[in-house]
Kinemage of the C-alpha trace (Angstrom):
@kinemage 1
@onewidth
@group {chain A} dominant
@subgroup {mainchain}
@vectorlist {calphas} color= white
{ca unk a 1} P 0.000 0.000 0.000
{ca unk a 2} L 1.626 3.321 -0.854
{ca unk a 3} L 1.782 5.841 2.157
{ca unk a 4} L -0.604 8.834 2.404
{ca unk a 5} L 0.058 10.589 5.460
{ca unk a 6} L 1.166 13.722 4.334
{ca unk a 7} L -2.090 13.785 1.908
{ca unk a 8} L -4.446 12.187 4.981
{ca unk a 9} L -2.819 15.551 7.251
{ca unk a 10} L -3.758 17.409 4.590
{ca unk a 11} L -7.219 16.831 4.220
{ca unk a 12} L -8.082 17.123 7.634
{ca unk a 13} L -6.672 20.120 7.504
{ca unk a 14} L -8.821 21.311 4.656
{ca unk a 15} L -11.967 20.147 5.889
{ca unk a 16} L -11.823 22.632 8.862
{ca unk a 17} L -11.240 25.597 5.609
{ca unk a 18} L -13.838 23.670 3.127
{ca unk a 19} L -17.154 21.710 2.431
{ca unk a 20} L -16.101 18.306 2.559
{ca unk a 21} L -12.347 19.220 2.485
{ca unk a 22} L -12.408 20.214 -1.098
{ca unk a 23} L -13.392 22.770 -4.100
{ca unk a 24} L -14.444 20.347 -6.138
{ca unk a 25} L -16.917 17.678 -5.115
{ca unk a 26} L -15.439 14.668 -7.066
{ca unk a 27} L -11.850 15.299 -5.617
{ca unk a 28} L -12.587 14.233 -2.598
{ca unk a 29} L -12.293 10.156 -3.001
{ca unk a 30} L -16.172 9.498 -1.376
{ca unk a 31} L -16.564 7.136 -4.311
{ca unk a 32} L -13.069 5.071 -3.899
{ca unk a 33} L -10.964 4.049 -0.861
{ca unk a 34} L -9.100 7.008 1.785
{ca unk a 35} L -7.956 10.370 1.409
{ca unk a 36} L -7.787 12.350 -1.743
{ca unk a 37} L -4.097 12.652 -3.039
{ca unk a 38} L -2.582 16.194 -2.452
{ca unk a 39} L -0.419 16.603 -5.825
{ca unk a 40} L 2.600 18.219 -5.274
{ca unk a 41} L 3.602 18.885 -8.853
{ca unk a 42} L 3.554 17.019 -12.385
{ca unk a 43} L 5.724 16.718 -15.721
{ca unk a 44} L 5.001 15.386 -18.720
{ca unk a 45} L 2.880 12.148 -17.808
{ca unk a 46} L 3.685 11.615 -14.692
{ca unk a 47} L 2.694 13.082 -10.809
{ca unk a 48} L 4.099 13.276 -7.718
{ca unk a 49} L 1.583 13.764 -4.411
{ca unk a 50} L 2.638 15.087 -1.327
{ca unk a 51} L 3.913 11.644 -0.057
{ca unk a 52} L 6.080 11.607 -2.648
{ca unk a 53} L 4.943 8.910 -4.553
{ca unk a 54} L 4.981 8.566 -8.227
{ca unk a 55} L 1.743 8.179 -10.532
{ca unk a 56} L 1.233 7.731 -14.488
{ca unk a 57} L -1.303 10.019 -14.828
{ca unk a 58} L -4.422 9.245 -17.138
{ca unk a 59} L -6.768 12.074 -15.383
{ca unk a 60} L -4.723 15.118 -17.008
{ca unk a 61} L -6.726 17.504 -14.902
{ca unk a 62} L -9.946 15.961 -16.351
{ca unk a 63} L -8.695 16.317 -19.520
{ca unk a 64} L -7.084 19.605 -20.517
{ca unk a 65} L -3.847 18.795 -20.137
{ca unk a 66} L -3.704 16.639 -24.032
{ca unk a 67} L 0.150 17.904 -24.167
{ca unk a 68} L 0.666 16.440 -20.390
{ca unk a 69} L 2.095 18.361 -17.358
{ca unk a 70} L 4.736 21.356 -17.402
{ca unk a 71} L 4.749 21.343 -21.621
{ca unk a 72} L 8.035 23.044 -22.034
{ca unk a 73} L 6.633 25.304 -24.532
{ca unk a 74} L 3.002 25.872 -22.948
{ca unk a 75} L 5.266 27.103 -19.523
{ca unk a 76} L 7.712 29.402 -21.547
{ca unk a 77} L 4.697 31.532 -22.957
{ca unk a 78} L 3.022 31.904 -19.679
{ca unk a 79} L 6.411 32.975 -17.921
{ca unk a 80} L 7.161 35.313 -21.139
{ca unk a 81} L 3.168 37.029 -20.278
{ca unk a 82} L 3.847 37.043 -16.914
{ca unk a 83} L 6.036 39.409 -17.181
{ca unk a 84} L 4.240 42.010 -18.515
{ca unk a 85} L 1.098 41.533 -15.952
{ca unk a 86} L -1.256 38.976 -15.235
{ca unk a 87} L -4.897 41.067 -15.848
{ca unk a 88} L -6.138 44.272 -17.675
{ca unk a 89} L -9.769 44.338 -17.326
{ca unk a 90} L -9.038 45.153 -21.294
{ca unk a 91} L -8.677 43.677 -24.709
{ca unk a 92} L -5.406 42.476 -25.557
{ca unk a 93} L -3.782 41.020 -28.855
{ca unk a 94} L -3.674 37.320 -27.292
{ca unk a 95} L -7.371 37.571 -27.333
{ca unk a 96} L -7.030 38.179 -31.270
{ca unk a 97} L -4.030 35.647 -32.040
{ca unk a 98} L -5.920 32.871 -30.231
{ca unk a 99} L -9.234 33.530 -31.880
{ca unk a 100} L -7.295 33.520 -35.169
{ca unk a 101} L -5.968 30.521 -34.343
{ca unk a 102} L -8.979 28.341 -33.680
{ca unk a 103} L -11.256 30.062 -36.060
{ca unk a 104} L -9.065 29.869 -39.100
{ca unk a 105} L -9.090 26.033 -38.325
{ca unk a 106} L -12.703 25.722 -37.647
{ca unk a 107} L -15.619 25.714 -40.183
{ca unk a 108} L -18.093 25.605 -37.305
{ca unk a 109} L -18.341 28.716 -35.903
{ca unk a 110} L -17.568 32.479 -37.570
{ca unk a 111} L -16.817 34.023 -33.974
{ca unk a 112} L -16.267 33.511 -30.507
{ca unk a 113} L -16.311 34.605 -26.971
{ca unk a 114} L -14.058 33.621 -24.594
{ca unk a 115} L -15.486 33.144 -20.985
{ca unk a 116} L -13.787 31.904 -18.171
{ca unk a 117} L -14.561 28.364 -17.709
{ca unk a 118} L -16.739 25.716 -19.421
{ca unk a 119} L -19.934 26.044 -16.750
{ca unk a 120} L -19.687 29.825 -17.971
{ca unk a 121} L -19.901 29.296 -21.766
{ca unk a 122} L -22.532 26.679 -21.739
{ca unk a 123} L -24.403 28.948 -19.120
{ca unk a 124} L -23.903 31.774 -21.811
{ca unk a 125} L -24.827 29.733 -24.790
{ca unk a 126} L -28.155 28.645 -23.530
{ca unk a 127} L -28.947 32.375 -22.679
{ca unk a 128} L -27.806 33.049 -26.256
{ca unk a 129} L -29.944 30.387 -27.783
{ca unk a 130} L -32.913 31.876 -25.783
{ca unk a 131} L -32.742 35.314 -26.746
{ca unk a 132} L -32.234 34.731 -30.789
{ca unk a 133} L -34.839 32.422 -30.964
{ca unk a 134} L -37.079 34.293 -28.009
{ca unk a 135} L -38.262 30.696 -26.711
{ca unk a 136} L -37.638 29.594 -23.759
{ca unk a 137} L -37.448 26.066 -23.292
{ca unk a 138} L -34.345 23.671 -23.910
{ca unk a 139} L -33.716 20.106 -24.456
{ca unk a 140} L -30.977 18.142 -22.515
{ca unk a 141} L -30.316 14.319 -22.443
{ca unk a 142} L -30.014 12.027 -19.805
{ca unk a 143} L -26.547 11.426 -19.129
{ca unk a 144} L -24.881 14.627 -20.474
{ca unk a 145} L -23.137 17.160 -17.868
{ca unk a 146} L -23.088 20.989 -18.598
{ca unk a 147} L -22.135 22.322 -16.137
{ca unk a 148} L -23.821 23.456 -13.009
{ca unk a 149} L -25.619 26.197 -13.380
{ca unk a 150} L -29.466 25.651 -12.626
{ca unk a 151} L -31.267 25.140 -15.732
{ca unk a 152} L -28.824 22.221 -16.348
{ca unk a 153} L -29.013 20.933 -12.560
{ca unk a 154} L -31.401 18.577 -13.812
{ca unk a 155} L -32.415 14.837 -13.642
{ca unk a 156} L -35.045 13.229 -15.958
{ca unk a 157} L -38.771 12.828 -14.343
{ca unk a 158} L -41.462 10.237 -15.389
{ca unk a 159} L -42.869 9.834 -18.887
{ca unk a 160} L -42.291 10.425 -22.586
{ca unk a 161} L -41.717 13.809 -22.926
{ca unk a 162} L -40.470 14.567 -19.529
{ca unk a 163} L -39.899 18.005 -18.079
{ca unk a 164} L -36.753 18.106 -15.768
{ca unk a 165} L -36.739 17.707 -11.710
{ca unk a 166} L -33.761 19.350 -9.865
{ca unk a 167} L -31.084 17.336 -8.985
{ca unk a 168} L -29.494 19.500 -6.844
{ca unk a 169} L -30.923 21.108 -3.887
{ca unk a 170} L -30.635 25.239 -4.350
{ca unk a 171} L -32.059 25.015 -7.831
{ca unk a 172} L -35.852 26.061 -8.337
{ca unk a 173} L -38.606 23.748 -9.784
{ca unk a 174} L -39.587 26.479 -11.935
{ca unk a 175} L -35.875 26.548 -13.505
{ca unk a 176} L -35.808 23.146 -14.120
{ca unk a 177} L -39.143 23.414 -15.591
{ca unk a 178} L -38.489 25.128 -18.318
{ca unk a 179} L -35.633 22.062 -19.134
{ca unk a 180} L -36.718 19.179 -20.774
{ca unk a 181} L -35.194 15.612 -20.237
{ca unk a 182} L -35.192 13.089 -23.121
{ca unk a 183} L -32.842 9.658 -23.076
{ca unk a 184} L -29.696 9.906 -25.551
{ca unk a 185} L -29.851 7.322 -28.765
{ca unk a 186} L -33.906 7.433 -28.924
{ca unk a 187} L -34.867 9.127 -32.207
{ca unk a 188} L -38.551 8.082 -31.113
{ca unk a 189} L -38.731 10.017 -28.029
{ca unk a 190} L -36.903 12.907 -29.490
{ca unk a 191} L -39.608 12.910 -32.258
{ca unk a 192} L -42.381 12.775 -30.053
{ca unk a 193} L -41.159 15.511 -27.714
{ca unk a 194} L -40.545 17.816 -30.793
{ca unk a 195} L -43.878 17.333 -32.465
{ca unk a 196} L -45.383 18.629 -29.572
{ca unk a 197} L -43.317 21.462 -27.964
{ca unk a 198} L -41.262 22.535 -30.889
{ca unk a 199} L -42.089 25.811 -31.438
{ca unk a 200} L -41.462 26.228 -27.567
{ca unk a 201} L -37.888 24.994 -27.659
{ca unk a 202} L -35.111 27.191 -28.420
{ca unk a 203} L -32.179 24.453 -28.334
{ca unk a 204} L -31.057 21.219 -28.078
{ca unk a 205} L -27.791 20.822 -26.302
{ca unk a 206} L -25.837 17.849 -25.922
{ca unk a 207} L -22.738 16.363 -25.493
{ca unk a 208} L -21.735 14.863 -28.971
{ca unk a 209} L -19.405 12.966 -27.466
{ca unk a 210} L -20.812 12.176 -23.628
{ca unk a 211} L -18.207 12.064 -21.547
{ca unk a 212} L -19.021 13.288 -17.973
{ca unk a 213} L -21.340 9.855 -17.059
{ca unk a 214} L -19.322 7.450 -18.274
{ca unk a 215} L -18.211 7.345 -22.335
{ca unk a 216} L -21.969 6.803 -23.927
{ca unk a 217} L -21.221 6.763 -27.564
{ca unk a 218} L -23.718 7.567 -29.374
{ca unk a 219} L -24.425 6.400 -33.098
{ca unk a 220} L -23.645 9.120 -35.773
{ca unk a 221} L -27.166 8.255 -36.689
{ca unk a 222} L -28.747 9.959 -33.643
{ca unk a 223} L -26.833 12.780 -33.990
{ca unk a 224} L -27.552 13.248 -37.999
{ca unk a 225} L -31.373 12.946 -37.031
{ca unk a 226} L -31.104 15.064 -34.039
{ca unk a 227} L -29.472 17.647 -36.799
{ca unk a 228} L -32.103 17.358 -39.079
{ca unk a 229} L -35.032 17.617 -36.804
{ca unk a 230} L -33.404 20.897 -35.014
{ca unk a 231} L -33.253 22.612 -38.804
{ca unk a 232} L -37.165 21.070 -39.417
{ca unk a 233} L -38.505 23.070 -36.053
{ca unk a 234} L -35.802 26.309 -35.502
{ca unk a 235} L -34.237 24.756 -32.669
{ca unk a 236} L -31.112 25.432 -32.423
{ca unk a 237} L -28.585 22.637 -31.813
{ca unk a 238} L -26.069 23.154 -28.882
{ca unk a 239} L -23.030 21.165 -29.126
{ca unk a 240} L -21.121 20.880 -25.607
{ca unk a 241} L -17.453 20.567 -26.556
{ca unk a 242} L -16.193 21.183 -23.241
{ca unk a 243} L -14.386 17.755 -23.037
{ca unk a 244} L -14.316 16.817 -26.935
{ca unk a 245} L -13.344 19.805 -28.501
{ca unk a 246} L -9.845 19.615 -29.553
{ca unk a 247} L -9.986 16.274 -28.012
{ca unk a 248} L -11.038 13.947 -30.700
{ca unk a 249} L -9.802 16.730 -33.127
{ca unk a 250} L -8.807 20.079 -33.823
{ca unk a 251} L -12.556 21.228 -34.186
{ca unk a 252} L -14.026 18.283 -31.633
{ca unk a 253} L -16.615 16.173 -32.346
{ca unk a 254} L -18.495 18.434 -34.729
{ca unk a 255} L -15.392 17.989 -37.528
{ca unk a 256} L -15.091 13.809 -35.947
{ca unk a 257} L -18.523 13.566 -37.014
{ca unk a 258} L -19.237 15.974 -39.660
{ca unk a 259} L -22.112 17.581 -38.261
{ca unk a 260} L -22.496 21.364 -38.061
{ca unk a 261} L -23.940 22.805 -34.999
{ca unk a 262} L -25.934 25.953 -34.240
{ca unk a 263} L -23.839 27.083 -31.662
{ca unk a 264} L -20.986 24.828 -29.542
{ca unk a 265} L -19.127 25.568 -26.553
{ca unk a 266} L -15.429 24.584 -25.125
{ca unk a 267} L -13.267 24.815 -22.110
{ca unk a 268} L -10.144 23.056 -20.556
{ca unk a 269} L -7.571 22.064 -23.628
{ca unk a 270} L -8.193 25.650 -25.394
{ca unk a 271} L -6.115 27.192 -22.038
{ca unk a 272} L -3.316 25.229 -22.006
{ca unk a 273} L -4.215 23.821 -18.501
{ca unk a 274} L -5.260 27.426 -17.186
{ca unk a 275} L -8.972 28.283 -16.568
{ca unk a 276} L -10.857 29.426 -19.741
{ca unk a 277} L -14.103 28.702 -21.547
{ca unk a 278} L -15.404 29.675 -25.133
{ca unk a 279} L -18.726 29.775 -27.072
{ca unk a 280} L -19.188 30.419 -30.201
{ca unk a 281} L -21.305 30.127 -33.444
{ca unk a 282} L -22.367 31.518 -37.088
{ca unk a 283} L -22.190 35.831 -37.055
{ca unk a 284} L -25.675 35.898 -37.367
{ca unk a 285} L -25.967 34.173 -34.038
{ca unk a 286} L -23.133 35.528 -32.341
{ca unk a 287} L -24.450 38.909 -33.380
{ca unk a 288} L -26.895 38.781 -30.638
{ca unk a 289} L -24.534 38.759 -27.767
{ca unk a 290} L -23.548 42.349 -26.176
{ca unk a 291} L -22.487 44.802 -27.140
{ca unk a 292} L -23.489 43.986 -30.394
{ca unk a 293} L -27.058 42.559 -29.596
{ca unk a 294} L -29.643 42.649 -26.675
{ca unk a 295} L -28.120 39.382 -24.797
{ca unk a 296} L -26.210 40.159 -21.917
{ca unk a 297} L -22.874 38.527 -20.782
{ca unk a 298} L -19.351 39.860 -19.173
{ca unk a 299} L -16.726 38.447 -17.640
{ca unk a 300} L -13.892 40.393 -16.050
{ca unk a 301} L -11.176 37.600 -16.405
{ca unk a 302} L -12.682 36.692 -20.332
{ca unk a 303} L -10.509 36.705 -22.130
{ca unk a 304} L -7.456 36.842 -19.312
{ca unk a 305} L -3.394 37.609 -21.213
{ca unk a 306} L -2.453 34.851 -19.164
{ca unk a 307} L -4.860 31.943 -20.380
{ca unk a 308} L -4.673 33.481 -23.718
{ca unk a 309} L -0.722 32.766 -23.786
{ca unk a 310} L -1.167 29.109 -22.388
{ca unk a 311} L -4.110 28.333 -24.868
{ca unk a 312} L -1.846 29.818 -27.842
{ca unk a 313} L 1.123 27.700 -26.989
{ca unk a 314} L -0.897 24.469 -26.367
{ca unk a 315} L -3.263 24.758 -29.816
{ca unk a 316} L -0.183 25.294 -31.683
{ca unk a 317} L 1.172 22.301 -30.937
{ca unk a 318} L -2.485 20.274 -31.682
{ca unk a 319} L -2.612 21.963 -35.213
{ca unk a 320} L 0.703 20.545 -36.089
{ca unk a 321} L -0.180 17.847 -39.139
{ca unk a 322} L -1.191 13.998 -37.450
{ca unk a 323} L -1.631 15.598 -33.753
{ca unk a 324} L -4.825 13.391 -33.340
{ca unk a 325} L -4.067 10.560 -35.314
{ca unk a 326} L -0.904 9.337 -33.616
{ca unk a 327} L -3.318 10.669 -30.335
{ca unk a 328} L -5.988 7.843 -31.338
{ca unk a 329} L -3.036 5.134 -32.585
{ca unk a 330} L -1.409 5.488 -28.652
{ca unk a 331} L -4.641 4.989 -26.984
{ca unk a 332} L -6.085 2.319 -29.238
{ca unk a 333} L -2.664 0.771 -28.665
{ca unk a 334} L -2.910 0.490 -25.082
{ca unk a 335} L -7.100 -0.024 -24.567
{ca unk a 336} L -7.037 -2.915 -27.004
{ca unk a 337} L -4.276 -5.104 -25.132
{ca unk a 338} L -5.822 -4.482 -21.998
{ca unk a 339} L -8.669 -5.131 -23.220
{ca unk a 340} L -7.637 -8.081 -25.343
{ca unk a 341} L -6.291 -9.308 -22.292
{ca unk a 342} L -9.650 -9.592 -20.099
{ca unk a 343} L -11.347 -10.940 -22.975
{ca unk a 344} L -8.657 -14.079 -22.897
{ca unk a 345} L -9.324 -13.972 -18.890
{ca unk a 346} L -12.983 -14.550 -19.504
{ca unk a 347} L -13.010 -10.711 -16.918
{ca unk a 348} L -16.834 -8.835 -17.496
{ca unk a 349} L -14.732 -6.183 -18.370
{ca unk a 350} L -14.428 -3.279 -21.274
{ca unk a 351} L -12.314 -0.047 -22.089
{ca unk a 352} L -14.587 2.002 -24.369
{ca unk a 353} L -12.553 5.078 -25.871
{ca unk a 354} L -12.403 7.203 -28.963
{ca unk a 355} L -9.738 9.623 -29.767
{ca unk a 356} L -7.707 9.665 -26.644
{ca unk a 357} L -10.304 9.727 -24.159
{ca unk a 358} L -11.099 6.387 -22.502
{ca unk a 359} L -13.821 4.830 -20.133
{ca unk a 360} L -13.131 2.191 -17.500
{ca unk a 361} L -16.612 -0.063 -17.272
{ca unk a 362} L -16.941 -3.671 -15.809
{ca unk a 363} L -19.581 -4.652 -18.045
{ca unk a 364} L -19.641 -7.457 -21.017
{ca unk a 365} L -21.698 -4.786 -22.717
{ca unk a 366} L -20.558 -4.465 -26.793
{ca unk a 367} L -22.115 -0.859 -26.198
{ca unk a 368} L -23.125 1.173 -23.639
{ca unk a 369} L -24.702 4.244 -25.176
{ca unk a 370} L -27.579 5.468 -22.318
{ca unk a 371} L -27.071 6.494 -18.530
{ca unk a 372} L -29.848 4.005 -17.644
{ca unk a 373} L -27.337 1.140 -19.205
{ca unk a 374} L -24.663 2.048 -16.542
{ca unk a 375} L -24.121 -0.522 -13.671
{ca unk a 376} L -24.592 1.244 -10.758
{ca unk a 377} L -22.589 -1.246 -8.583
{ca unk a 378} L -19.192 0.389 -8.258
{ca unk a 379} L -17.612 -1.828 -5.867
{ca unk a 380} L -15.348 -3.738 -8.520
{ca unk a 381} L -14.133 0.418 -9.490
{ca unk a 382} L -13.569 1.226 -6.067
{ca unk a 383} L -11.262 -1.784 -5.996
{ca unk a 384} L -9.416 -1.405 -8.944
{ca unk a 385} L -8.793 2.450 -7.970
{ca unk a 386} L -6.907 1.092 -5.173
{ca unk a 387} L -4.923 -1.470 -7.063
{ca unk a 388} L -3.990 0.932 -9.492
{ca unk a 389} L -2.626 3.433 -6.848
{ca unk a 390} L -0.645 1.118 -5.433
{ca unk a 391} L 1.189 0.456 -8.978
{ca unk a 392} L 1.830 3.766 -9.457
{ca unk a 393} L -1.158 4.306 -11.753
{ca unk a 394} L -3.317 7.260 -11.497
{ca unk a 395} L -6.988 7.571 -12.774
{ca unk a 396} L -10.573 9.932 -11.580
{ca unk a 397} L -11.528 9.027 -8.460
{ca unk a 398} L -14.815 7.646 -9.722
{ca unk a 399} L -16.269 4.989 -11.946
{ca unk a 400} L -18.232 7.365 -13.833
{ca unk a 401} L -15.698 9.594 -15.259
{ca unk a 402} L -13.255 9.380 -18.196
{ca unk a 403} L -9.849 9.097 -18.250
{ca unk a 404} L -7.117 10.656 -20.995
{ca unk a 405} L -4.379 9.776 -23.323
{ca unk a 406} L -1.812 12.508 -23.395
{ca unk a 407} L 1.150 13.412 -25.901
{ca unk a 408} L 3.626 12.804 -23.391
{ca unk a 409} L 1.956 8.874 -22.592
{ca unk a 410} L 4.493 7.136 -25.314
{ca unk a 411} L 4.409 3.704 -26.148
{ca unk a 412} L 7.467 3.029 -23.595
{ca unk a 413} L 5.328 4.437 -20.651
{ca unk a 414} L 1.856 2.550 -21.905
{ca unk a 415} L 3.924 -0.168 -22.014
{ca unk a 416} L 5.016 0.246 -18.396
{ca unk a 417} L 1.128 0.488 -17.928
{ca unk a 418} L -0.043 -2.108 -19.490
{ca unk a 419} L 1.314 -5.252 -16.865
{ca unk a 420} L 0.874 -2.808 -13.924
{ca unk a 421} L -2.969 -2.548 -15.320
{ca unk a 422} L -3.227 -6.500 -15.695
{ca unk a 423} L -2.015 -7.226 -12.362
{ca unk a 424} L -4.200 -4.904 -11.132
{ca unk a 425} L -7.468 -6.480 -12.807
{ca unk a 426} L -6.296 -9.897 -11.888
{ca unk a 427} L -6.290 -8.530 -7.668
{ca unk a 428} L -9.741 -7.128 -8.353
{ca unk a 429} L -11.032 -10.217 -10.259
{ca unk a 430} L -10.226 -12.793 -7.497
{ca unk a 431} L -11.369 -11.140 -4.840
{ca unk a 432} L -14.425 -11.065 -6.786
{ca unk a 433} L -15.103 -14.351 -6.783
């Protein structure tokens, strides 16, 4: 067992400063075995916690972090901004060069505004969607995470066409009202909502690529007819790139699928690591937003020199000519031996990735592509967390999220992985039976 008093000190420290000893909920281990691990620092795919032991990491700060930790040139840039300030309050030219930069790469969206995280562009992009199309209602499906701001707070309630119950206390019936629930991969249920409501709804938003409740893929099918029936009724669809975009590719899941949304939104990899969000969309659209249009939104740190520089230096490097193919070729190479290998161990067990995101699920499941599919019994997770840890491998504390396939993961470290990740399934398998 690796030693975690220094991080165990730690986090009873914190929970005397914050709820649950944390500022993020799913930090804080409830889901797996003992305290959280205090990181102490991290370079290229590897981190250290305050114990000083050693991880492979395959959480990359839930994602961002596609270059891995302490990118030489991502850390130069920031240093060379730091030096002339850190905030303005006022536009600067990294605002323009980074715009440049993912526009001119993207035909999905003619402009963009840069917000400060991904909660704060899908909170702005729904507002958006609401005032050009002056409806109020929105669809969401079951499964997909946007954030937590209230009108996305929401669980599916009973029925067909089901409006949305809070699922999280603080958050108004009346907010969640106005959302409505609908299960992912069910062109039938989609149909029947629209046919009734659709000149009430003014978007669709969903995760192409759902990645925040395990790794539902959906069928390119679903998303084509979810397409067409948003052009049939106005509704404009809402694609939440937060973890895709420039994940799967340069342009997300939109250009991986070749389907044009109405309006998209990203966060994490477009700062480099740092905190930033972005929505964008056709001008038409976009025009709407302030100060152009009536639709409010502002952001003092939008837009911040800092983030800018970090976002520049990291995109730069994911533009560069087979960025996400020799992305997908690493992680197919290590999912399909490990996966190869429980299949010859006769183990109800299944990596599901695309690109370089991944999904840990003990299931003998081909597919899992809705919420309700999930097992909810994550005991055998729990266990394998632990037997990972103590080989030195590093994944999300729960057995809901995704894990992540960085540039710095070469073959030589997945192959380092690879028997530590065996022996691991083979502890959690016979103390299953």
């Amino acid at each position: 067992m690796i030693s975690r008093k220094n991080s165990e000190q730690l986090f009873e420290k914190a929970k005397t400063y914050f709820p649950g000893g944390v500022n993020s909920p799913v930090r804080a281990f409830k889901s797996v075995m003992g305290a959280p691990l205090f990181i102490k620092k991290g370079d290229g795919a590897y981190v250290w916690d305050e114990d000083d032991n050693q991880f492979i990491d395959f959480c990359c700060s839930w994602g961002p972090l596609i270059l891995g930790h302490n990118n030489e040139k991502v850390r130069k840039k920031i240093e060379e901004t730091l030096a002339n300030g850190t905030s303005f309050g006022a536009p600067t030219k990294l605002e323009n060069e980074l715009a440049e930069l993912i526009l001119s790469r993207n035909p999905y969206a003619d402009k963009i505004r840069f917000t400060s995280s991904g909660t704060e562009a899908v909170m702005s992009a729904i507002r958006l969607a609401r005032g050009y199309t002056k409806r109020d209602k929105i669809i969401k499906f079951e499964g997909c995470y946007h954030g937590h701001s209230d009108s996305l707070l929401v669980k599916a309630g009973s029925g067909l066409v089901t409006f949305g119950e809070s699922s999280s206390a603080g958050v108004p019936e009346a907010f969640a009202a106005e959302t409505i629930v609908l299960p992912l991969n069910d062109p039938e249920a989609l149909e029947a909502c629209v046919r009734e409501l659709g000149n009430e709804i003014a978007c669709a938003i969903i995760e192409p690529i759902p990645a925040n409740n395990g790794l539902l893929l959906q069928e390119k099918g679903f998303l084509t007819k979810l397409r067409e029936i948003c052009t049939q009724y106005g509704i404009l669809l809402l694609f939440d790139e937060v973890i895709s975009g420039f994940r799967v590719a340069f342009s997300g899941a939109a250009e991986y699928y070749g389907i044009t949304p109405d309006l998209v939104t990203y966060g994490k990899i477009i700062g480099g690591g740092l905190p930033v969000g972005a929505y964008g969309g056709k001008a038409e659209i976009m025009a709407c937003i302030s100060p152009d249009g009536p639709v409010y939104q502002a952001g003092t740190l939008s837009g911040n020199p800092v983030a800018m520089a970090a976002g520049i230096a990291a995109l730069e490097q994911c533009a560069q000519p087979g960025f996400y193919q020799d992305q997908e070729e690493r992680t197919n190479y290590l999912v399909d031996k490990i996966n190869a290998y429980a299949g010859e161990k006769g183990y109800a067990f299944e990596i599901f990735s695309i690109g370089s995101i991944f999904w840990i699920a003990f299931s003998d499941k081909v597919a899992i592509r809705r919420a309700d599919e999930i097992d909810s019994d994550m005991t055998p997770f729990k266990m394998l967390h632990s037997e990972l840890l103590n080989r030195g491998i590093y994944i999300g504390p729960s057995g809901y999220e995704v894990g992540f396939i960085s540039k710095a993961h070469t073959k030589e470290i997945l192959d380092t992985t690879f028997p530590a990740f065996c022996e691991a399934l083979d502890a959690v398998f016979a103390k299953l039976k």
